[in-house]
PDB file with one MODEL, atoms N, CA, C and O in Angstrom:
MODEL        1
ATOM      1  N   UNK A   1     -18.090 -13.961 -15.859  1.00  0.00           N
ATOM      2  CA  UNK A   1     -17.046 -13.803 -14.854  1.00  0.00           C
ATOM      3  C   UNK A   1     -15.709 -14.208 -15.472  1.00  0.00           C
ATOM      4  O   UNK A   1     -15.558 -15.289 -16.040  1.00  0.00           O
ATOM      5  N   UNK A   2     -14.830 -13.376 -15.350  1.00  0.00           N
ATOM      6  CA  UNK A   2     -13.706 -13.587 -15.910  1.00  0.00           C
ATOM      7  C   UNK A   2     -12.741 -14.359 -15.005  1.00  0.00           C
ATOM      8  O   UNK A   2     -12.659 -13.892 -13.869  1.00  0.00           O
ATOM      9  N   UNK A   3     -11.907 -15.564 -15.292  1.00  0.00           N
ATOM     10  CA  UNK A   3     -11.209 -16.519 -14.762  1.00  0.00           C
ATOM     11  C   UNK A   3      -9.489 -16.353 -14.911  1.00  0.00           C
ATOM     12  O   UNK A   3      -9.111 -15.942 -16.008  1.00  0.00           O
ATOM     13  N   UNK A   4      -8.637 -16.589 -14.082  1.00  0.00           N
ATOM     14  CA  UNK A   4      -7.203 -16.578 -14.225  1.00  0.00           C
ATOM     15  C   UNK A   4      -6.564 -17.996 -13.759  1.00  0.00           C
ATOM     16  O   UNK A   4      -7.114 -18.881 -13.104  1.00  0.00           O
ATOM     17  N   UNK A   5      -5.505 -17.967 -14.180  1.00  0.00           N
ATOM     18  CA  UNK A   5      -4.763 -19.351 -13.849  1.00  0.00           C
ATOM     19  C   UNK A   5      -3.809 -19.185 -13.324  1.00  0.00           C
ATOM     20  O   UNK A   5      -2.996 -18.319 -13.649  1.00  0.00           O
ATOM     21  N   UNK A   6      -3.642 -20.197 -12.123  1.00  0.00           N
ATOM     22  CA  UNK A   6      -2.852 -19.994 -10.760  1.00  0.00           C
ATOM     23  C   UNK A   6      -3.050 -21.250 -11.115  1.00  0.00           C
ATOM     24  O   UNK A   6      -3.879 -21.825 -11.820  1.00  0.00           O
ATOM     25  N   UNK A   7      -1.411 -21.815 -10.003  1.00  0.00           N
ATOM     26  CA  UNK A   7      -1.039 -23.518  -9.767  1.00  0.00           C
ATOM     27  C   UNK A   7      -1.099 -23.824  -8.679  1.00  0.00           C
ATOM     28  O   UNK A   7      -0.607 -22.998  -7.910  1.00  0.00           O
ATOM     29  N   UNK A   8      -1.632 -24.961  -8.102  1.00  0.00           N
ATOM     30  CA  UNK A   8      -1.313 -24.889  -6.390  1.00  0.00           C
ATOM     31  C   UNK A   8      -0.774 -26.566  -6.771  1.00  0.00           C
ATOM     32  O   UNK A   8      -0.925 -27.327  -7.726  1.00  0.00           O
ATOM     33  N   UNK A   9      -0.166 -26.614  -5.609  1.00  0.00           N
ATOM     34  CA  UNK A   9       1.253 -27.617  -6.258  1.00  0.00           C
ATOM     35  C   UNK A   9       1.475 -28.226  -7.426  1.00  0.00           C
ATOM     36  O   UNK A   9       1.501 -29.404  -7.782  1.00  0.00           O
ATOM     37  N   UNK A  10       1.655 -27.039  -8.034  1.00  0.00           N
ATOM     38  CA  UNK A  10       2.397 -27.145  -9.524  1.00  0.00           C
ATOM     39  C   UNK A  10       1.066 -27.863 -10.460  1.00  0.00           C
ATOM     40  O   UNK A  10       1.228 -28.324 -11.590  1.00  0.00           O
ATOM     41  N   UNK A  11       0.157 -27.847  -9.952  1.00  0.00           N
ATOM     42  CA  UNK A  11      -0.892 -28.261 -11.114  1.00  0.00           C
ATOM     43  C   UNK A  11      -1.742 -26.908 -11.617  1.00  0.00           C
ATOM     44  O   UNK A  11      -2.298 -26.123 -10.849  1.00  0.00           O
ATOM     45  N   UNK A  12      -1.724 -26.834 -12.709  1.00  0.00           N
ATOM     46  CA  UNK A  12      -2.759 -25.098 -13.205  1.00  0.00           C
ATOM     47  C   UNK A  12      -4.380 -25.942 -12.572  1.00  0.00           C
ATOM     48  O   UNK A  12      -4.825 -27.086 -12.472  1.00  0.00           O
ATOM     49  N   UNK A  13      -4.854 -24.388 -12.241  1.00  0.00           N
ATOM     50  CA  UNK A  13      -6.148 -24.312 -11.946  1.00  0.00           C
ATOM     51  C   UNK A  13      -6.827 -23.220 -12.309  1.00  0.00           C
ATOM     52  O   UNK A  13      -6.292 -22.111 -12.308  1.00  0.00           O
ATOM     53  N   UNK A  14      -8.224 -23.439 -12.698  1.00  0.00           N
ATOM     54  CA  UNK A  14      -8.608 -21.940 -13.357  1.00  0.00           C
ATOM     55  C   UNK A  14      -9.623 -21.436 -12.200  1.00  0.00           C
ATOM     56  O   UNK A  14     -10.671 -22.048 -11.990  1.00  0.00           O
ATOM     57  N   UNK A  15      -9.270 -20.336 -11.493  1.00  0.00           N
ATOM     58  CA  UNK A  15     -10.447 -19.822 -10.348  1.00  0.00           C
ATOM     59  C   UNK A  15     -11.055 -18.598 -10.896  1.00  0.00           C
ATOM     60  O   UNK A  15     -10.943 -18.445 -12.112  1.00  0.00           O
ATOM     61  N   UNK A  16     -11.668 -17.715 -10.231  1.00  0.00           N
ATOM     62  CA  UNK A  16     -12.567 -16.739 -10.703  1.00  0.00           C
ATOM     63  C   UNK A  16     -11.189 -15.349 -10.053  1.00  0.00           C
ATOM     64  O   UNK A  16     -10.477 -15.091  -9.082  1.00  0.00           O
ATOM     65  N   UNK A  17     -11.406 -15.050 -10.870  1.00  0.00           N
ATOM     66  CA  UNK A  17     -10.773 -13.532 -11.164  1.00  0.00           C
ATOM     67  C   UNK A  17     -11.273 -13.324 -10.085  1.00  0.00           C
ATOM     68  O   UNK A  17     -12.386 -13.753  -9.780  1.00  0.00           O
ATOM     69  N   UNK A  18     -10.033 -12.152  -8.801  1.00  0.00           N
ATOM     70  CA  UNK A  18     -10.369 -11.936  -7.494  1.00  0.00           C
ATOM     71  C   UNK A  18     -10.697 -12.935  -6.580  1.00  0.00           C
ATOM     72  O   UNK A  18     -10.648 -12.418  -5.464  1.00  0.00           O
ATOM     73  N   UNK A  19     -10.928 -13.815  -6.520  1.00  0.00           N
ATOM     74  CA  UNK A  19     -10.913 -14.450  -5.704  1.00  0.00           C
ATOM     75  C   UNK A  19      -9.828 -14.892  -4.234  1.00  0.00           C
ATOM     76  O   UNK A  19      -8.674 -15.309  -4.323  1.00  0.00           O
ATOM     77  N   UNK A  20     -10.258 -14.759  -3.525  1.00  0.00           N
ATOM     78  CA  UNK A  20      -9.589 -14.922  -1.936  1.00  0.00           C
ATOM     79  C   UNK A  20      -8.918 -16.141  -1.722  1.00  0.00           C
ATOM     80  O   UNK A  20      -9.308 -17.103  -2.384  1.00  0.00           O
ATOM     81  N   UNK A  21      -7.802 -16.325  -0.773  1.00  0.00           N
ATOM     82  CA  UNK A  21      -7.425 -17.895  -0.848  1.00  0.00           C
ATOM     83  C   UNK A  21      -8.299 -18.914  -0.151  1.00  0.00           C
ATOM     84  O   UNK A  21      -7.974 -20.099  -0.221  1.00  0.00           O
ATOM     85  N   UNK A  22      -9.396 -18.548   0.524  1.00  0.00           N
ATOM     86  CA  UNK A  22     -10.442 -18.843   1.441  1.00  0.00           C
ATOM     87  C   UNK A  22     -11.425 -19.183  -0.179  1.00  0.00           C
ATOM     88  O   UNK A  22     -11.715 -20.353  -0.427  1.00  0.00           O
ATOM     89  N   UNK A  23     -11.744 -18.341  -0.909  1.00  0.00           N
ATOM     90  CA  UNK A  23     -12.479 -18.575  -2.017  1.00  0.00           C
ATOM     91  C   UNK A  23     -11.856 -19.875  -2.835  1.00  0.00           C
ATOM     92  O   UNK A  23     -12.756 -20.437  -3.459  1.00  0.00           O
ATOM     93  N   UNK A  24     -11.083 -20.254  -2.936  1.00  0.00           N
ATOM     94  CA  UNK A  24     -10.242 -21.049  -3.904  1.00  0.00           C
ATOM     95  C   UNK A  24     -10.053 -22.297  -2.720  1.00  0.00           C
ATOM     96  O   UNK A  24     -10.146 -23.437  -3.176  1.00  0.00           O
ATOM     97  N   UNK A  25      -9.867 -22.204  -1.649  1.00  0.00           N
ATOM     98  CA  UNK A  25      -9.867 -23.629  -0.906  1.00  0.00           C
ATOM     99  C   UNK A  25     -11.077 -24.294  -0.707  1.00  0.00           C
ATOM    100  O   UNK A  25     -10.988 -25.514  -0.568  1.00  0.00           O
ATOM    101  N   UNK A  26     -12.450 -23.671  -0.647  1.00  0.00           N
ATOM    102  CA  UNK A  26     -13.879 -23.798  -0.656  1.00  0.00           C
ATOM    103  C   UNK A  26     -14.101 -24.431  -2.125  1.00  0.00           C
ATOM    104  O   UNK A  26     -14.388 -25.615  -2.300  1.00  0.00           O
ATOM    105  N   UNK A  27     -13.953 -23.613  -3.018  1.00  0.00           N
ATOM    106  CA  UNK A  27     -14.555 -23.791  -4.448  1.00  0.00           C
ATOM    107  C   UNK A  27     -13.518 -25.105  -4.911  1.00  0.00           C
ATOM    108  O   UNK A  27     -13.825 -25.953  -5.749  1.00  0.00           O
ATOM    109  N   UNK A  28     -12.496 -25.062  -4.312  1.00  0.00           N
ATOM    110  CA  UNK A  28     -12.023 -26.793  -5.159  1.00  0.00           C
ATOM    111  C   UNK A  28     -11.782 -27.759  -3.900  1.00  0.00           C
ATOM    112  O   UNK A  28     -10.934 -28.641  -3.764  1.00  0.00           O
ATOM    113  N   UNK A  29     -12.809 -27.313  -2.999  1.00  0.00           N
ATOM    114  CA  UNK A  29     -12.703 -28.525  -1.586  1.00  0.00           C
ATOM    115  C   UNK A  29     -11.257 -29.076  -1.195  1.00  0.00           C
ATOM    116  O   UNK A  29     -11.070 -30.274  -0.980  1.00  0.00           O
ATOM    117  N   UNK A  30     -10.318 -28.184  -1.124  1.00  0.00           N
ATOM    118  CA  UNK A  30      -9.222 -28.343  -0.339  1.00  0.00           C
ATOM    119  C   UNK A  30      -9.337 -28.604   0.978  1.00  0.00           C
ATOM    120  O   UNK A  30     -10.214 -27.964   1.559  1.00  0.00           O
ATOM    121  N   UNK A  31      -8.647 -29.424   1.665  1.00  0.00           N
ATOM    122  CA  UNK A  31      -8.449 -29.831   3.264  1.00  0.00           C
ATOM    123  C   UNK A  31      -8.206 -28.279   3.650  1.00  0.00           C
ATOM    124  O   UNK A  31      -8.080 -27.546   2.669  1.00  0.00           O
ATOM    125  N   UNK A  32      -8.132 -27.749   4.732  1.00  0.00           N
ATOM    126  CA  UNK A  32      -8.055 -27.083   5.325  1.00  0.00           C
ATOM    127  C   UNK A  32      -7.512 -26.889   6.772  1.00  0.00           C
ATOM    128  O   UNK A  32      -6.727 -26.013   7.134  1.00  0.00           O
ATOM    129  N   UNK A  33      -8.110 -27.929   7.579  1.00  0.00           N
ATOM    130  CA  UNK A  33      -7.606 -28.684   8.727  1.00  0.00           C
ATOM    131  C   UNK A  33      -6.248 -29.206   8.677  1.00  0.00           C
ATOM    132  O   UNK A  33      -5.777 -30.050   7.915  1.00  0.00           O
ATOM    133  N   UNK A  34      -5.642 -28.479   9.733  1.00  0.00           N
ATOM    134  CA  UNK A  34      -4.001 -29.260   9.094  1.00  0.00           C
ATOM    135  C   UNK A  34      -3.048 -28.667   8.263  1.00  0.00           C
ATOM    136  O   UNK A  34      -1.893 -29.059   8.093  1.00  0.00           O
ATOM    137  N   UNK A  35      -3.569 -27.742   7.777  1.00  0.00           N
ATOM    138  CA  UNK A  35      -2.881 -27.230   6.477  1.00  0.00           C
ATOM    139  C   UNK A  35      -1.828 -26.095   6.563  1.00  0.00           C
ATOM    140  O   UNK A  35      -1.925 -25.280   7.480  1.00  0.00           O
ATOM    141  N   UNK A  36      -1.117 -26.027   5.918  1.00  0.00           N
ATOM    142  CA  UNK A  36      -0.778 -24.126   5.747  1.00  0.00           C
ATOM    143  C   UNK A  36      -0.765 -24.272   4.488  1.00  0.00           C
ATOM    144  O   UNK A  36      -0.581 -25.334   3.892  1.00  0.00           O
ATOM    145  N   UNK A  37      -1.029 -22.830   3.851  1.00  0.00           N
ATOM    146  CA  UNK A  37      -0.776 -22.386   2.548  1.00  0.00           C
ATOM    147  C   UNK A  37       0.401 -21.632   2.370  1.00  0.00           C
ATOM    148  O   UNK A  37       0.760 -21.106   3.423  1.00  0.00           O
ATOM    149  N   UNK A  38       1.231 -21.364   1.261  1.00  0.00           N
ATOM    150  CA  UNK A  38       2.032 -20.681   0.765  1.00  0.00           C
ATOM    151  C   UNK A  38       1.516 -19.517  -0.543  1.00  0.00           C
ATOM    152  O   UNK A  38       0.669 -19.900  -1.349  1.00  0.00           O
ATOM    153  N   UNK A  39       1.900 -18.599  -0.614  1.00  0.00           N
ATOM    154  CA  UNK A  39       1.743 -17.862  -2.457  1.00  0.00           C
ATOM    155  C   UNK A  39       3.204 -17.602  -2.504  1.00  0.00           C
ATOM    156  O   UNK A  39       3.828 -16.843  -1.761  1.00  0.00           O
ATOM    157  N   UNK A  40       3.653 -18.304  -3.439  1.00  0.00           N
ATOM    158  CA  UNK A  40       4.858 -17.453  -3.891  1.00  0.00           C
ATOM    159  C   UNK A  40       5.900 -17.545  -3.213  1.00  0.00           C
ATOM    160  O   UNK A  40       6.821 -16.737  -3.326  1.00  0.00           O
ATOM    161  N   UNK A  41       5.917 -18.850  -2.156  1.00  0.00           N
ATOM    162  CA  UNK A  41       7.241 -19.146  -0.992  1.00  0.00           C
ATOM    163  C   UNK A  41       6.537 -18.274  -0.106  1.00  0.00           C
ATOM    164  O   UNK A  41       7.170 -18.484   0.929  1.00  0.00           O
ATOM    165  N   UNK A  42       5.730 -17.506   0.169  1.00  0.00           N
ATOM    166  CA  UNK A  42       5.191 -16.832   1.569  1.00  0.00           C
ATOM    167  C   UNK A  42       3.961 -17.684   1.864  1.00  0.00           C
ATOM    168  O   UNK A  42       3.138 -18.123   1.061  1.00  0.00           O
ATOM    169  N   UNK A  43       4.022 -17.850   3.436  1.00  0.00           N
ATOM    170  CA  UNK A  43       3.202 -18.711   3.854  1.00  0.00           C
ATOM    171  C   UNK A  43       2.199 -17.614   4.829  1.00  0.00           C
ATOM    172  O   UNK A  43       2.426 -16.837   5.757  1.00  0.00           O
ATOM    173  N   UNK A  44       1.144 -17.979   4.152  1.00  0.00           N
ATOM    174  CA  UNK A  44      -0.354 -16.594   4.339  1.00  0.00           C
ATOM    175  C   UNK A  44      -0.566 -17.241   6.136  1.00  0.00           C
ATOM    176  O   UNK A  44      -0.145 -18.390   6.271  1.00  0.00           O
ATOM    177  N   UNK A  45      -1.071 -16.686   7.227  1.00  0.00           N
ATOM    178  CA  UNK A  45      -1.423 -16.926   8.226  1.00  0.00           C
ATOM    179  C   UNK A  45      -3.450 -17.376   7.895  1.00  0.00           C
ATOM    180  O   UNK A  45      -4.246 -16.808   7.147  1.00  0.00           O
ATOM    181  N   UNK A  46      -3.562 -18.036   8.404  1.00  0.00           N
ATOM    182  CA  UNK A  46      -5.217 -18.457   8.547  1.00  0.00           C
ATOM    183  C   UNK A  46      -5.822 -17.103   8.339  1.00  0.00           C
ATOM    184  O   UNK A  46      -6.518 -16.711   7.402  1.00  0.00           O
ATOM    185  N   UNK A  47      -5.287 -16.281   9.726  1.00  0.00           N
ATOM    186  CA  UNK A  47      -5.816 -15.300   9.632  1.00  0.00           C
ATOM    187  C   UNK A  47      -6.388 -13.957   8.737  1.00  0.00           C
ATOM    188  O   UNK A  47      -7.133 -12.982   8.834  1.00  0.00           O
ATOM    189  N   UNK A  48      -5.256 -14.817   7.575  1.00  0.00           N
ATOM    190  CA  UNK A  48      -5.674 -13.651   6.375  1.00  0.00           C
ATOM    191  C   UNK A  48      -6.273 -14.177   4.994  1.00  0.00           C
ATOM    192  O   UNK A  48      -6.297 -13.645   3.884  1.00  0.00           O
ATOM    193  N   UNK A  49      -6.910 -15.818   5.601  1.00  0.00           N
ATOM    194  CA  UNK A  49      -6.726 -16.099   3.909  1.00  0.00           C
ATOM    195  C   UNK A  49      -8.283 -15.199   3.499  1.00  0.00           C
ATOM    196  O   UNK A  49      -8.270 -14.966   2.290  1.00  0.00           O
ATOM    197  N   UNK A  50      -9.612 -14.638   4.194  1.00  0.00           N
ATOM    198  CA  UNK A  50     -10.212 -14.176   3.506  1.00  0.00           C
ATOM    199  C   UNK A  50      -9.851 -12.851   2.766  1.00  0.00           C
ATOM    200  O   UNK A  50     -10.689 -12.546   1.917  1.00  0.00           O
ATOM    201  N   UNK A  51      -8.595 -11.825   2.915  1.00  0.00           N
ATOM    202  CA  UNK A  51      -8.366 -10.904   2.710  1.00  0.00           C
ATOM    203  C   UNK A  51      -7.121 -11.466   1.787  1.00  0.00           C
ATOM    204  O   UNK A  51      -6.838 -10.647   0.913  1.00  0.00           O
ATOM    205  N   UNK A  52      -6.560 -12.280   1.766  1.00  0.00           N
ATOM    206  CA  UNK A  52      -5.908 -12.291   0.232  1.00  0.00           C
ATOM    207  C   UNK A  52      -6.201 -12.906  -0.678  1.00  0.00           C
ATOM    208  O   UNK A  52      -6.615 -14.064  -0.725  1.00  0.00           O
ATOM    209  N   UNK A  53      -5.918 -11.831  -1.876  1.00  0.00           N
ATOM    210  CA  UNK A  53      -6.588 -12.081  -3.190  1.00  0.00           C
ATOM    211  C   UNK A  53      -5.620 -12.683  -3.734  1.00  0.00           C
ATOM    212  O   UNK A  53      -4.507 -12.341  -3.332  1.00  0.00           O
ATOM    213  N   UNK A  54      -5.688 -13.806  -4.852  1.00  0.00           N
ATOM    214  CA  UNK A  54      -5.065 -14.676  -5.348  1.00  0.00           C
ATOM    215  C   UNK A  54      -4.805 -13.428  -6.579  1.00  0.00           C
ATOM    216  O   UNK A  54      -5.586 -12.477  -6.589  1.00  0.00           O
ATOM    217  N   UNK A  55      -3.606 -13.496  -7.660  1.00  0.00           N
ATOM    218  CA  UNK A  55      -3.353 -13.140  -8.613  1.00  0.00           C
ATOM    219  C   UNK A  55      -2.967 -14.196 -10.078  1.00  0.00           C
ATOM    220  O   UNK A  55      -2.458 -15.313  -9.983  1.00  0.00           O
ATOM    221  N   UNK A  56      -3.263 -13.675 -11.084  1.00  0.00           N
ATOM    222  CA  UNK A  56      -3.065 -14.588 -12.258  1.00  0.00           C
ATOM    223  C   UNK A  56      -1.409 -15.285 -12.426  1.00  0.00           C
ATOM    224  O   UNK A  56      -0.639 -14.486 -12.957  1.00  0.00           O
ATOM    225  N   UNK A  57      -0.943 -16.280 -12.150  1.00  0.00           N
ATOM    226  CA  UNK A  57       0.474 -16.895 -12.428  1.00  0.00           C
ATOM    227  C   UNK A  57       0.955 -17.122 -11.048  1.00  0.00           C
ATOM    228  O   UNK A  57       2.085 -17.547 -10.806  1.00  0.00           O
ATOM    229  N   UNK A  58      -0.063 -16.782 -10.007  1.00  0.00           N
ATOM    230  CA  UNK A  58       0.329 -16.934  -8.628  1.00  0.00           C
ATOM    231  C   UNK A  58       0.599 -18.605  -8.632  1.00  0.00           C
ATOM    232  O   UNK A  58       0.090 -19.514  -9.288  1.00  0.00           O
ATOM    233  N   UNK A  59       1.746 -18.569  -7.482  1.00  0.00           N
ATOM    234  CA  UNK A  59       1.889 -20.472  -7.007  1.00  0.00           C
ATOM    235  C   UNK A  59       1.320 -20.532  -6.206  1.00  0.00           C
ATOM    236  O   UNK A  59       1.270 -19.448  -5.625  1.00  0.00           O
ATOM    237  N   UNK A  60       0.428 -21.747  -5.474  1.00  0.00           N
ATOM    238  CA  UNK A  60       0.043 -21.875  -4.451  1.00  0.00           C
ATOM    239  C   UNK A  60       0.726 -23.208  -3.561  1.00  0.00           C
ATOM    240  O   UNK A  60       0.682 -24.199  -4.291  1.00  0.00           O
ATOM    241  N   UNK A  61       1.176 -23.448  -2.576  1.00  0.00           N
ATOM    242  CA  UNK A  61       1.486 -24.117  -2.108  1.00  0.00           C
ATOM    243  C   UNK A  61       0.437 -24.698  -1.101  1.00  0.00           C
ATOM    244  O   UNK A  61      -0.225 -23.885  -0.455  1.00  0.00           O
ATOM    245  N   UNK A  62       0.215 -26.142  -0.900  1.00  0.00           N
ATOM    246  CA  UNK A  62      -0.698 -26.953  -0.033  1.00  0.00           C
ATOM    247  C   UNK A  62       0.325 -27.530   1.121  1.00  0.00           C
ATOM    248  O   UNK A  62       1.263 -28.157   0.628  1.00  0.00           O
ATOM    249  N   UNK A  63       0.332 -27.457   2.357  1.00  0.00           N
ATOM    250  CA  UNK A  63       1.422 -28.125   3.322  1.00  0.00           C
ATOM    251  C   UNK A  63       0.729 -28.764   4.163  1.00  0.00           C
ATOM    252  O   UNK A  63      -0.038 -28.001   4.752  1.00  0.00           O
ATOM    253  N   UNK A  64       0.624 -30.147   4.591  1.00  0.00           N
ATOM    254  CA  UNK A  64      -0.551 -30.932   5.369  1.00  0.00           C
ATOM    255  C   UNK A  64       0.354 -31.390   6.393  1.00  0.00           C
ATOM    256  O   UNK A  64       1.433 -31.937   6.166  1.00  0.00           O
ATOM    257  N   UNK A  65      -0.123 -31.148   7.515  1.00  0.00           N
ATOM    258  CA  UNK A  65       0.746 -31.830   9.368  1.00  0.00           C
ATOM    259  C   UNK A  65       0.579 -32.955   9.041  1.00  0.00           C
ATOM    260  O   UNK A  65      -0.455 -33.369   8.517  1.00  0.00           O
ATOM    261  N   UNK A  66       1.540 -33.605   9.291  1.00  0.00           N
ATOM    262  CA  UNK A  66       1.182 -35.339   9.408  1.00  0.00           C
ATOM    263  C   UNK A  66       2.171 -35.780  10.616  1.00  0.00           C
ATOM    264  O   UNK A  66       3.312 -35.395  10.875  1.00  0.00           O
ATOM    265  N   UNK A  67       1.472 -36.568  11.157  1.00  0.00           N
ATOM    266  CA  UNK A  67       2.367 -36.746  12.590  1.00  0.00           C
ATOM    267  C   UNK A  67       2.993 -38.374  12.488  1.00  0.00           C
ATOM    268  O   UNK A  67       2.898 -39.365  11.764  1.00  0.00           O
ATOM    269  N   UNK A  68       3.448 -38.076  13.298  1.00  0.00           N
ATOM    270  CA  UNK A  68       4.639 -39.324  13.123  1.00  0.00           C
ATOM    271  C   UNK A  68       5.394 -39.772  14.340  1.00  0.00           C
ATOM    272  O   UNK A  68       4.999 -39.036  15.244  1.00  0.00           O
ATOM    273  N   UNK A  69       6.166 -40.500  14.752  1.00  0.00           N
ATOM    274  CA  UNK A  69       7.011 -40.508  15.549  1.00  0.00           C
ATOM    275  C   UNK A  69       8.648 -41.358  15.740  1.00  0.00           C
ATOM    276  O   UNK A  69       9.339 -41.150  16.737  1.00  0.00           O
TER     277      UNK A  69
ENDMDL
END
């Protein structure tokens, strides 16, 4: 299986070629709950992370709710 390298906050990571952003939050146990993702300054809706495919040099952004007052 051939592998590409994508950063998700600015750290390289090597995932599997094609892989979904749903594939890549599973396979390196990312929070999920709470979260939004970004690729590239665009922030993916939940709704699509099984249908988008990550690309090689892609950024990924991690954004976690934290509440406060």
């Amino acid at each position: 299986m051939s592998h590409i390298t994508i950063s998700i906050n600015e750290q390289p990571e090597q995932v599997a070629q094609s892989s979904s952003l749903s594939d890549i939050i599973q396979a390196l146990s990312l929070p999920d709950l709470g979260c939004v993702f970004a690729i590239n300054n665009a922030v993916v809706p939940r709704s699509q992370w099984q249908q988008t495919i990550v690309n090689e040099g892609d950024s990924i952004s991690l954004f976690q709710a934290i509440a406060g007052g």
